[in-house]
C-alpha beads as a LAMMPS data file, in Angstrom:
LAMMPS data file: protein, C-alpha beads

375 atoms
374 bonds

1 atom types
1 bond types

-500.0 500.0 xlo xhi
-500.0 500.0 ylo yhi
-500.0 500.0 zlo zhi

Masses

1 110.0

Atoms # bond

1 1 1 -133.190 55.286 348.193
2 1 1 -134.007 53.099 351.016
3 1 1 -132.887 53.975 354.629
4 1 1 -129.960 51.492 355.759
5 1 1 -129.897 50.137 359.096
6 1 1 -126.586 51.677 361.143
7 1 1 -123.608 49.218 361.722
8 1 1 -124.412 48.510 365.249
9 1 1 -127.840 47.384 364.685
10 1 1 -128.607 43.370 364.083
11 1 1 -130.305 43.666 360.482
12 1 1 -127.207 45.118 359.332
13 1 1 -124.750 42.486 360.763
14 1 1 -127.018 40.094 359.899
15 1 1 -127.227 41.482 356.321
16 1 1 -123.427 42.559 356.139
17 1 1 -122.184 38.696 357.494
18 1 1 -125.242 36.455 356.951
19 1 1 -123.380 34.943 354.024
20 1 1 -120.245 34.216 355.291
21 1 1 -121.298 33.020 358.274
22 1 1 -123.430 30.921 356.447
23 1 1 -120.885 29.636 354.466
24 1 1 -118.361 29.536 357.384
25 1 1 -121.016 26.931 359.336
26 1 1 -121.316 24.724 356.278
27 1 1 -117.308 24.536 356.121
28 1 1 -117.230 23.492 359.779
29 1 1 -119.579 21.321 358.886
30 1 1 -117.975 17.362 359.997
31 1 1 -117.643 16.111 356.356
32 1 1 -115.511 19.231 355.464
33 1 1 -113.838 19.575 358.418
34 1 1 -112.325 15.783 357.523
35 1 1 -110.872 17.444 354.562
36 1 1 -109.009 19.628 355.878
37 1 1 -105.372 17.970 356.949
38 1 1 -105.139 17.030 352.894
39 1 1 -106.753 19.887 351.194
40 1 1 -105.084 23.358 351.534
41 1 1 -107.438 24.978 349.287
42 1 1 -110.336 24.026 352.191
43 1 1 -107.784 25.057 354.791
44 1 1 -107.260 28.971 353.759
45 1 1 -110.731 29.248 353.462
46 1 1 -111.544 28.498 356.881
47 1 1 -108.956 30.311 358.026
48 1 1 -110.086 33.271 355.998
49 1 1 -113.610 33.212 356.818
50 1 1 -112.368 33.236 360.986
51 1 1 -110.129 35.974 360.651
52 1 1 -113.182 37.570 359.207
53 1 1 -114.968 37.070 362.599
54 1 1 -112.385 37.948 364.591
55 1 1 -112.681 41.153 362.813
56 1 1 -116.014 41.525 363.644
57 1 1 -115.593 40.748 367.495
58 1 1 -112.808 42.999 367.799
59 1 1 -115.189 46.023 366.879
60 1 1 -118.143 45.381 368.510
61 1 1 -120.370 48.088 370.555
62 1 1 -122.183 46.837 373.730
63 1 1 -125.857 47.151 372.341
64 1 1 -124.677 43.937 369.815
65 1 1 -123.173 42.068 371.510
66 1 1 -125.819 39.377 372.450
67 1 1 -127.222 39.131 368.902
68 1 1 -123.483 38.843 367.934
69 1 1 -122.743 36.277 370.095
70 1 1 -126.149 34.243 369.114
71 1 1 -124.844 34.771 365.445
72 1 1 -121.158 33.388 366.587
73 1 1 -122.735 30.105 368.431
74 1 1 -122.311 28.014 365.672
75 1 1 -119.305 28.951 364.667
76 1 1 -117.348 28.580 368.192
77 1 1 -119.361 25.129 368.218
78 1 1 -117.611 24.082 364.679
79 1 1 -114.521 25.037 365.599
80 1 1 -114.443 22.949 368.388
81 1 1 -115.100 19.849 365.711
82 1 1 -112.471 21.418 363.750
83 1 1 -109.815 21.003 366.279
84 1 1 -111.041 17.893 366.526
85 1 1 -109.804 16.628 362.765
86 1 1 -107.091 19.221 362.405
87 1 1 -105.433 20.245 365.776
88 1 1 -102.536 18.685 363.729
89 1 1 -102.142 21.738 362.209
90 1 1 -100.705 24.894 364.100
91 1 1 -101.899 27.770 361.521
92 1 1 -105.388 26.267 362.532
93 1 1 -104.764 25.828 366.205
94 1 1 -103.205 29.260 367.108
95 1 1 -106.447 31.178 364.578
96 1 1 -109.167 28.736 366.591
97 1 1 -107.420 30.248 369.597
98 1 1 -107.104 33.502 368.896
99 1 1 -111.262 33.934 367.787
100 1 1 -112.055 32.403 371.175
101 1 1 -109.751 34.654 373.439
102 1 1 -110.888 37.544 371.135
103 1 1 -114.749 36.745 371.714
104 1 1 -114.675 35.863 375.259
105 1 1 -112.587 39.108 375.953
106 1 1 -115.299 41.223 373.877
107 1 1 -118.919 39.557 375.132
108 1 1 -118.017 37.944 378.775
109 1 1 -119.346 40.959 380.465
110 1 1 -122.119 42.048 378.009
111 1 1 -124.124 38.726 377.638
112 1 1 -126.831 37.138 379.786
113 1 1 -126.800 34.432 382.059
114 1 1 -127.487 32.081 379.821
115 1 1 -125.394 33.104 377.199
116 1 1 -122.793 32.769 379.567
117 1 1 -122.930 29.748 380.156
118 1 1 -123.166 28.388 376.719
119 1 1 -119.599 30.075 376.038
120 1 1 -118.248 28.380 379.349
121 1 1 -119.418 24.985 377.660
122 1 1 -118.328 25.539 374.477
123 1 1 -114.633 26.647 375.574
124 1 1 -114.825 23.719 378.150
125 1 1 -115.392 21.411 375.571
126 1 1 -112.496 23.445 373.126
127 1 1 -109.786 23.024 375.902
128 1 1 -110.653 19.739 376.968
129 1 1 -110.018 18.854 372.619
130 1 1 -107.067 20.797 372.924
131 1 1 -105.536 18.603 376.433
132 1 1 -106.790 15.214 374.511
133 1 1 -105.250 15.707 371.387
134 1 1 -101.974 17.548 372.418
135 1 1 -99.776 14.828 372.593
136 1 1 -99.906 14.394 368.681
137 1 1 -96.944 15.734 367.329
138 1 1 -98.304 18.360 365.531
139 1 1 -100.523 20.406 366.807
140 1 1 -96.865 21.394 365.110
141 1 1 -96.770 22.154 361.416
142 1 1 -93.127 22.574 359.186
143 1 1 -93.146 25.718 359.928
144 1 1 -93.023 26.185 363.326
145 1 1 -91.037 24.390 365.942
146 1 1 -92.224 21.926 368.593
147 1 1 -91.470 24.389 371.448
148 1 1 -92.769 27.628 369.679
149 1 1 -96.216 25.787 368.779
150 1 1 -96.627 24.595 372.290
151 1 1 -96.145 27.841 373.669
152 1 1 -98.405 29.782 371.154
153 1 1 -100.982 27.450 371.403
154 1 1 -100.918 27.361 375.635
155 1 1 -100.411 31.265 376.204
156 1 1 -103.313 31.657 374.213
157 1 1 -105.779 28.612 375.888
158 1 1 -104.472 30.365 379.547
159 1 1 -105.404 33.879 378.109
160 1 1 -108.290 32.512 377.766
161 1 1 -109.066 31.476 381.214
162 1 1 -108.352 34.283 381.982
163 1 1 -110.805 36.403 380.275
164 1 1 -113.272 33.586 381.501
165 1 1 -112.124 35.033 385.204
166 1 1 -113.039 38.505 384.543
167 1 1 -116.920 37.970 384.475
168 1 1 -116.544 37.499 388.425
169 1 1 -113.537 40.110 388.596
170 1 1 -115.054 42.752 386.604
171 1 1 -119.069 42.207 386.889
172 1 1 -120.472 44.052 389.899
173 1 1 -124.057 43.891 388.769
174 1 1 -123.648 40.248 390.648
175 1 1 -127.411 38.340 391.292
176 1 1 -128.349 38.144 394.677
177 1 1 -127.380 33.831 394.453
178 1 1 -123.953 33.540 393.192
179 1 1 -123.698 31.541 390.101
180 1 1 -120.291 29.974 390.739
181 1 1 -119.974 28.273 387.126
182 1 1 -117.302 30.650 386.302
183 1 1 -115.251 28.920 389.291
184 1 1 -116.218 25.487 387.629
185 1 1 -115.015 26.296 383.911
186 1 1 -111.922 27.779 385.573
187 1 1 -110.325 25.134 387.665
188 1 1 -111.991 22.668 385.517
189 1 1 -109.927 24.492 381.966
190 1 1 -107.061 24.761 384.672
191 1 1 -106.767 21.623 385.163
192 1 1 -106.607 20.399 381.725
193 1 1 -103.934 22.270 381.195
194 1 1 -101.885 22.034 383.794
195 1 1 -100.903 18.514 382.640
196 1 1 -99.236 19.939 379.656
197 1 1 -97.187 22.328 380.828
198 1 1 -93.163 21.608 382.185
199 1 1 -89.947 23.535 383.186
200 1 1 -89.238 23.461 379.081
201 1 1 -92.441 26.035 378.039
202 1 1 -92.359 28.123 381.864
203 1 1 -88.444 29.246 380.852
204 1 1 -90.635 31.912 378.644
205 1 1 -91.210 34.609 380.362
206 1 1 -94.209 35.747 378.918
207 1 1 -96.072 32.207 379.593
208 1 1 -94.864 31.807 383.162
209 1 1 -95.696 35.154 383.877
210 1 1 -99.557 34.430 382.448
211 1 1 -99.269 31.557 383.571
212 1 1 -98.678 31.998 387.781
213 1 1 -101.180 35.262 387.562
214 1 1 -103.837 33.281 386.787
215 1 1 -103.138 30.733 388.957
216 1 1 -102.984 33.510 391.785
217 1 1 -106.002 34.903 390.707
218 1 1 -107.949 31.668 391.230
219 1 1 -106.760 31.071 394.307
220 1 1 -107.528 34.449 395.655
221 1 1 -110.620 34.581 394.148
222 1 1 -111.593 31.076 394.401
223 1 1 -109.914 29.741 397.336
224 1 1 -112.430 27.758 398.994
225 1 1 -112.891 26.103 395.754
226 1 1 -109.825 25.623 395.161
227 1 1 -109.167 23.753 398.443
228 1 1 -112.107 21.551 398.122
229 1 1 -111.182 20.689 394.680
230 1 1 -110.080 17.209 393.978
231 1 1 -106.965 16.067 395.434
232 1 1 -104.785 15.532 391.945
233 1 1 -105.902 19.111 390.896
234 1 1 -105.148 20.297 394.073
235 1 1 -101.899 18.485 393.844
236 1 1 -100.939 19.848 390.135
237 1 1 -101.991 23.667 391.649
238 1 1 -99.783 23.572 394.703
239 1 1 -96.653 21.377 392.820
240 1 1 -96.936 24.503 390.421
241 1 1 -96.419 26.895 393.088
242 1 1 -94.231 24.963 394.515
243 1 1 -91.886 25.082 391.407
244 1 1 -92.332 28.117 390.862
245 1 1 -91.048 29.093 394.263
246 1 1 -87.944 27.287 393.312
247 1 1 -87.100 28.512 389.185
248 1 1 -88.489 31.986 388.265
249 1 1 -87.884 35.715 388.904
250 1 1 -89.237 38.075 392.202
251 1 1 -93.113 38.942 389.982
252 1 1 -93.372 34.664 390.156
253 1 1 -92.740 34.755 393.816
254 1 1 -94.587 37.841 394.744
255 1 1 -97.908 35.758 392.643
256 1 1 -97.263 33.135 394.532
257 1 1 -97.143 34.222 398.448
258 1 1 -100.249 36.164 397.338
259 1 1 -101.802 32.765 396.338
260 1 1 -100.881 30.682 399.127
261 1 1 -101.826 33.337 401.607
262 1 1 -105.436 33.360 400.164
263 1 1 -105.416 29.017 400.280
264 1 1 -104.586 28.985 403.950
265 1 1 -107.231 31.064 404.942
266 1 1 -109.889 28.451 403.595
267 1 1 -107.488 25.196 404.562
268 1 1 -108.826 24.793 407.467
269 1 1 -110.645 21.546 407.179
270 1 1 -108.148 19.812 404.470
271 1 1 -105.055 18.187 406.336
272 1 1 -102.976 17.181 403.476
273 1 1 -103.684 20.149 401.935
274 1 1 -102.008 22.625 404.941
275 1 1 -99.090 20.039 405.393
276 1 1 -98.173 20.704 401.664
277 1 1 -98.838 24.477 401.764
278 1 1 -96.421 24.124 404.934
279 1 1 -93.829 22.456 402.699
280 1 1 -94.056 26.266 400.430
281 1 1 -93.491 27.730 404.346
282 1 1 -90.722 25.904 404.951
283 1 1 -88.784 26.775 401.621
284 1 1 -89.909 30.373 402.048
285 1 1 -88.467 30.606 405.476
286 1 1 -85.166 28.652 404.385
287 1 1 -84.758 31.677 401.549
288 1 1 -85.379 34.515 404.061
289 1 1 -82.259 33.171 406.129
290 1 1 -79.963 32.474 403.268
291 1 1 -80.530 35.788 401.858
292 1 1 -81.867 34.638 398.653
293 1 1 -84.887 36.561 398.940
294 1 1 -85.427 40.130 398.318
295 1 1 -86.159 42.800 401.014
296 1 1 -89.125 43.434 398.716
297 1 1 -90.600 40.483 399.002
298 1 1 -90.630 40.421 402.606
299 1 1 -94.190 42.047 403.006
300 1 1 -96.096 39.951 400.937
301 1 1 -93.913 36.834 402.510
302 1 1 -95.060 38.368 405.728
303 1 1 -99.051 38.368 404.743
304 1 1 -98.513 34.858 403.771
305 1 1 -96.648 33.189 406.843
306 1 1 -98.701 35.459 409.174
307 1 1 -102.082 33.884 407.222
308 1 1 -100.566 30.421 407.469
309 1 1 -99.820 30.468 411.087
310 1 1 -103.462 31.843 411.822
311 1 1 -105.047 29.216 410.219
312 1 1 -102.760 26.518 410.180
313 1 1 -101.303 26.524 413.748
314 1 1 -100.005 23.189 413.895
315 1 1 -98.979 22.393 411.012
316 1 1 -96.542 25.508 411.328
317 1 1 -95.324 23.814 414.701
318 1 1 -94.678 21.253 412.351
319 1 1 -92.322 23.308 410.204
320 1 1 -90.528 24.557 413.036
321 1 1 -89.637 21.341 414.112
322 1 1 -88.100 20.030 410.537
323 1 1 -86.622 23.185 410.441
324 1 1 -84.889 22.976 413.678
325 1 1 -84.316 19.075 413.411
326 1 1 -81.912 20.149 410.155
327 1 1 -79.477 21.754 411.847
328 1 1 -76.579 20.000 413.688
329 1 1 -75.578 22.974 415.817
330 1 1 -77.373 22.585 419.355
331 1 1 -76.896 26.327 419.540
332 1 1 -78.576 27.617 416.565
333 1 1 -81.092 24.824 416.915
334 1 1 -82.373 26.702 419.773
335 1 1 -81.817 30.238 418.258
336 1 1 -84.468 28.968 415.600
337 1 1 -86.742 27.636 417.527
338 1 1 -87.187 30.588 419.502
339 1 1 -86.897 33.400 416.344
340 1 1 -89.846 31.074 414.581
341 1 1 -92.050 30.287 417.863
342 1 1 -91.788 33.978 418.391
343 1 1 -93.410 34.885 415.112
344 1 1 -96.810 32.634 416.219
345 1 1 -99.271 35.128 418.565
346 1 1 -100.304 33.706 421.990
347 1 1 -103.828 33.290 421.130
348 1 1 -105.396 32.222 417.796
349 1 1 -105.348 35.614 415.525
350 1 1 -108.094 36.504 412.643
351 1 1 -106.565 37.560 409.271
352 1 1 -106.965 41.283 409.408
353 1 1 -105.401 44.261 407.685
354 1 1 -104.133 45.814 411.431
355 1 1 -102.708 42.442 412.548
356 1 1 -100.968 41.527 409.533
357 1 1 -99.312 45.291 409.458
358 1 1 -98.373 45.092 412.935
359 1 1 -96.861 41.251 412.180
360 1 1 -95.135 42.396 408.672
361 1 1 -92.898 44.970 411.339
362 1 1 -92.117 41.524 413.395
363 1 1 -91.715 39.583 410.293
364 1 1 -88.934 42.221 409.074
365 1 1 -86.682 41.947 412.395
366 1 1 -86.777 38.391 411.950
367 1 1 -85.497 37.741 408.542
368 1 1 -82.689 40.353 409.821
369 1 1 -82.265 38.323 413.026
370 1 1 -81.914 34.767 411.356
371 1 1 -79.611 35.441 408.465
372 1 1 -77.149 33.336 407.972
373 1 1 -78.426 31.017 411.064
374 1 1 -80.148 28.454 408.915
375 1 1 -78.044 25.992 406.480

Bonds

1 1 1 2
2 1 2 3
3 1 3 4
4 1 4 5
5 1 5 6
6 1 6 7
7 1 7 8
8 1 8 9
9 1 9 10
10 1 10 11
11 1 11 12
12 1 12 13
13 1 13 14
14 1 14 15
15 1 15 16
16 1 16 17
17 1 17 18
18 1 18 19
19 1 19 20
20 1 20 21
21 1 21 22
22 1 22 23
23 1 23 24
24 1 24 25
25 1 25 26
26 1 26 27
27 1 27 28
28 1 28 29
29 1 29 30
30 1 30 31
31 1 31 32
32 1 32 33
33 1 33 34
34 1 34 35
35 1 35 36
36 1 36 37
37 1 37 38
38 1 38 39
39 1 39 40
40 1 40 41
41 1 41 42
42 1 42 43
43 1 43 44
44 1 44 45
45 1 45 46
46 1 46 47
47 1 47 48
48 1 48 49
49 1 49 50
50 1 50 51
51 1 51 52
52 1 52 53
53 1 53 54
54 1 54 55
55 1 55 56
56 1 56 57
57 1 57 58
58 1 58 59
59 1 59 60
60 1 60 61
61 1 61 62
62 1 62 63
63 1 63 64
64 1 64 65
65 1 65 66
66 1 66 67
67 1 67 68
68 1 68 69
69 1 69 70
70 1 70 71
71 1 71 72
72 1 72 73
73 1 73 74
74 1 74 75
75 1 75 76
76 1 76 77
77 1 77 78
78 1 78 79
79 1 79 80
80 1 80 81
81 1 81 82
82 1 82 83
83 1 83 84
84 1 84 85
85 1 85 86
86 1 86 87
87 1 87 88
88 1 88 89
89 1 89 90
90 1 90 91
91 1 91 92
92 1 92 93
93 1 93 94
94 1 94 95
95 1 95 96
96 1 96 97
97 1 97 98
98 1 98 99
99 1 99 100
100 1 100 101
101 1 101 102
102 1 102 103
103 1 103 104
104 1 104 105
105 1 105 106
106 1 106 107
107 1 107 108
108 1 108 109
109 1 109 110
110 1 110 111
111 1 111 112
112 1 112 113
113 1 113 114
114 1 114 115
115 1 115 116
116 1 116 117
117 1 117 118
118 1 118 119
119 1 119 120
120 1 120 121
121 1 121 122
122 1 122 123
123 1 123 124
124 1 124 125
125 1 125 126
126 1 126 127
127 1 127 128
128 1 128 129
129 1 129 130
130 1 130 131
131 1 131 132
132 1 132 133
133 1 133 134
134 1 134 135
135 1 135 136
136 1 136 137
137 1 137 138
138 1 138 139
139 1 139 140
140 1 140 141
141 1 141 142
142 1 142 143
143 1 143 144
144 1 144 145
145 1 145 146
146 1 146 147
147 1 147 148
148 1 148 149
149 1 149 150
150 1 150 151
151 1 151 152
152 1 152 153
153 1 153 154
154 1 154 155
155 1 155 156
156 1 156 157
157 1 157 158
158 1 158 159
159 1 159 160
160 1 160 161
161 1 161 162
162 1 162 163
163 1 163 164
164 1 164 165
165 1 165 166
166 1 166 167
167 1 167 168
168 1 168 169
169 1 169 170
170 1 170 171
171 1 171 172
172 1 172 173
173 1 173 174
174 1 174 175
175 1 175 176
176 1 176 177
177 1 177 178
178 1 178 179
179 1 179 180
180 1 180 181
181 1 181 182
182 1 182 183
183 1 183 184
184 1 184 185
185 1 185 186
186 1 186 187
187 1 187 188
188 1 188 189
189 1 189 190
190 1 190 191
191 1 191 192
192 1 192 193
193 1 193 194
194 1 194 195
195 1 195 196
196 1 196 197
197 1 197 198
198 1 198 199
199 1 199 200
200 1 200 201
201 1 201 202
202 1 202 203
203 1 203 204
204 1 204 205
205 1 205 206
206 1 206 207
207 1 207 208
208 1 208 209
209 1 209 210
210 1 210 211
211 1 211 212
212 1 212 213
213 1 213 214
214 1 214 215
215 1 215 216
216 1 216 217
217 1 217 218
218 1 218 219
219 1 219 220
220 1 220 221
221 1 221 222
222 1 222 223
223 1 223 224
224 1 224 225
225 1 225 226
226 1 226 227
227 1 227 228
228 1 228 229
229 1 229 230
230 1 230 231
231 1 231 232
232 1 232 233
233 1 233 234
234 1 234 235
235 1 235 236
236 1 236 237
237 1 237 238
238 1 238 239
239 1 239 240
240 1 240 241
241 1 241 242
242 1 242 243
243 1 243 244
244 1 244 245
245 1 245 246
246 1 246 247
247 1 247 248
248 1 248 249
249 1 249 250
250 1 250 251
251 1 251 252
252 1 252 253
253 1 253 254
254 1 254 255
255 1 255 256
256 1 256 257
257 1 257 258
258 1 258 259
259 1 259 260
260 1 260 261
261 1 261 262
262 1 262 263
263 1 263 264
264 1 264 265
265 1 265 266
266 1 266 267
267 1 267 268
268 1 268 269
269 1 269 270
270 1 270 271
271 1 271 272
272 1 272 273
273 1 273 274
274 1 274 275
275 1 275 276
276 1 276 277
277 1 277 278
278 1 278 279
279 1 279 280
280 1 280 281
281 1 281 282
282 1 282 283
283 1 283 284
284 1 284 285
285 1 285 286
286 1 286 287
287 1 287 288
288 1 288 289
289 1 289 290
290 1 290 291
291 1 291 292
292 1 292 293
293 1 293 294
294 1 294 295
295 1 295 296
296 1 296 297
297 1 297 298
298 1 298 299
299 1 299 300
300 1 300 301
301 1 301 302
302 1 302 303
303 1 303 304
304 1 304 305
305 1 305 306
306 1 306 307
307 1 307 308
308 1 308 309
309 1 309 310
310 1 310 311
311 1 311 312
312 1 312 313
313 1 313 314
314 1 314 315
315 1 315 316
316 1 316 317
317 1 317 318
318 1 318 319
319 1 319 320
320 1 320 321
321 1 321 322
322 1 322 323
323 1 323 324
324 1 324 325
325 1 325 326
326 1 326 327
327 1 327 328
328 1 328 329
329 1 329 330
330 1 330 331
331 1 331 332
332 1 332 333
333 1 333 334
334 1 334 335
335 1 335 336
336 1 336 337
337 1 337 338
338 1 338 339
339 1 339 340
340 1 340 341
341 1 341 342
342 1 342 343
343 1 343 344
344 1 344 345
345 1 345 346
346 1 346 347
347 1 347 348
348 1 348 349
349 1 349 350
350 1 350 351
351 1 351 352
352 1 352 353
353 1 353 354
354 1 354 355
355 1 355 356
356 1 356 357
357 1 357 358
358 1 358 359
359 1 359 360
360 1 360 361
361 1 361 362
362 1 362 363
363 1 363 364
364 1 364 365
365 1 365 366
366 1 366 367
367 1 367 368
368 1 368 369
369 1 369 370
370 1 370 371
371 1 371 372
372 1 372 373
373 1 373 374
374 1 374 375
């Protein structure tokens, strides 16, 4: 009896899914993929042979996963074209979904360079099908509401982005030049999506929460790209924040001082940009004296006005003045003006660990100072 190659070595995945995948390429094929909006027998047997794959992604061992991934290529590429024709069809848009954040969870950190970046085109060119063909009503099928589709289908493309993320997060075998097309893919997925989603699919908790993380972690992590980025993504990023500030829960806000605190470190040389991250100042600093924002809150609130006002100097003299110039009472005009100028150091600060500690004590004794003051 001949010897049988073990399950984690090539010949036998080759051997054990050759066929199907195979047959799986030839159904994603463009004249089948045409068929499938009318013909439900051609349907289930996609969907069939990608559950399949999922399978086999889900229990991969490192020393496959490039010769997995090589065997998966032409799948991920025919699914694209299968969104393409039948995107129409939620069953079909949530299993696409699902097989890509499955894969890119599994092989992001165990392929090569190159291999890399072929899965950062292919989802590019997925999500960019998905934000171009999203507006037809049915990426919805009988079965499943408008809402619930939109939201299945969107947790699962920012899931996805997410995984994307952890190559930089998680990969500390980093070349000696940075490849920064993780960054690209990112902002670039980001930004196709951000288009698509409004106050209606955020009220879930599950999507705003996924949704605000990631947008924190690209800021931390990519802030200088971020702030260089062009204006109407910018603009879509920091409207986000914005409303987030204003509609969700204390985990929402506490993503979002962390995010603006990383942008106004690399603001520096972006005018509108600071004015508008001064406009998230502003609100923040209108909350603190209201009382409408938690005591713990106030240290990461701290980090992120103390950042600001390093880096963005004027355009927090800017806030204090439309913050003062709102209130009718000559008296607590000046109180604010003097609680706020006191926050700003005498001499332009760097962003370190002891500064912002000593300023978060400062911070403290002013929200405590100013309550009630500001209406």
């Amino acid at each position: 009896m001949s010897h049988l190659p073990c399950s984690d070595h090539p010949d036998f995945l080759e051997k054990a899914f050759g066929r199907v995948r195979e047959m799986t390429i030839r159904q994603l094929s463009e004249p089948t993929v045409r068929e499938v909006s009318s013909s439900p027998h051609t349907t289930n047997q996609i969907l069939a042979a990608l559950d399949t794959f999922h399978g086999v992604t889900t229990g991969l061992v490192t020393k496959v996963v490039e010769s997995v991934f090589d065997m998966l290529v032409p799948i991920l590429e025919g699914c694209v074209e299968l969104m393409r024709y039948a995107q129409d069809q939620a069953p079909i848009t949530r299993t696409v979904l699902e097989l890509f954040c499955c894969i890119s969870d599994s092989v992001i950190l165990h392929i090569d360079k190159n291999q890399t970046h072929k899965l950062y085109d292919i989802c590019y060119k997925l999500l960019k099908c998905y934000s171009e063909n999203s507006h037809r009503p049915g990426i919805i099928s009988l079965e499943v509401g408008v809402e619930d589709a939109k939201y299945d289908s969107m947790l699962l493309c920012l899931r996805l982005l997410s995984h994307l993320c952890s190559k930089d997060f998680l990969n500390f075998d980093m070349p000696d030049e940075y490849d920064d097309s993780t960054s690209k893919i990112v902002l670039i997925g980001l930004d196709k999506l951000v288009s698509h989603i409004d106050l209606d699919l955020l009220k879930f908790p599950k999507l705003s929460n996924e949704f605000f993380k990631l947008i924190t972690f690209i800021c931390e992590v990519y802030a200088e790209k971020v702030s260089n980025f062009p204006e109407t993504g910018v603009d879509q990023i920091l409207n986000m924040l914005q409303v987030g500030l204003n509609n969700y829960n204390e985990d929402i806000t506490f993503y979002i001082f962390n995010a603006v605190s990383a942008l106004s470190v690399y603001s520096t040389n972006n005018l509108i940009f600071r004015k508008k991250l001064g406009q998230i100042i502003k609100h923040t600093i209108k909350l603190i004296s209201q009382q409408e924002l938690s005591a713990e809150l106030y240290d990461p609130a701290a980090d992120m006005v103390f950042s600001f006002i390093c880096k963005c100097r004027e355009e927090y003299v800017s806030v204090v003045n439309e913050i003062v110039s709102e209130q009718s009472d000559p008296t607590v005009r000046e109180c604010l003006r003097t609680a706020l100028s006191a926050l700003m150091p005498n001499t332009n600060t760097e962003v370190t660990r002891k500064d912002k500690s000593q300023f978060s004590k400062i911070f403290e004794n002013f929200a405590i100072n100013v309550y009630g003051v500001c209406r």
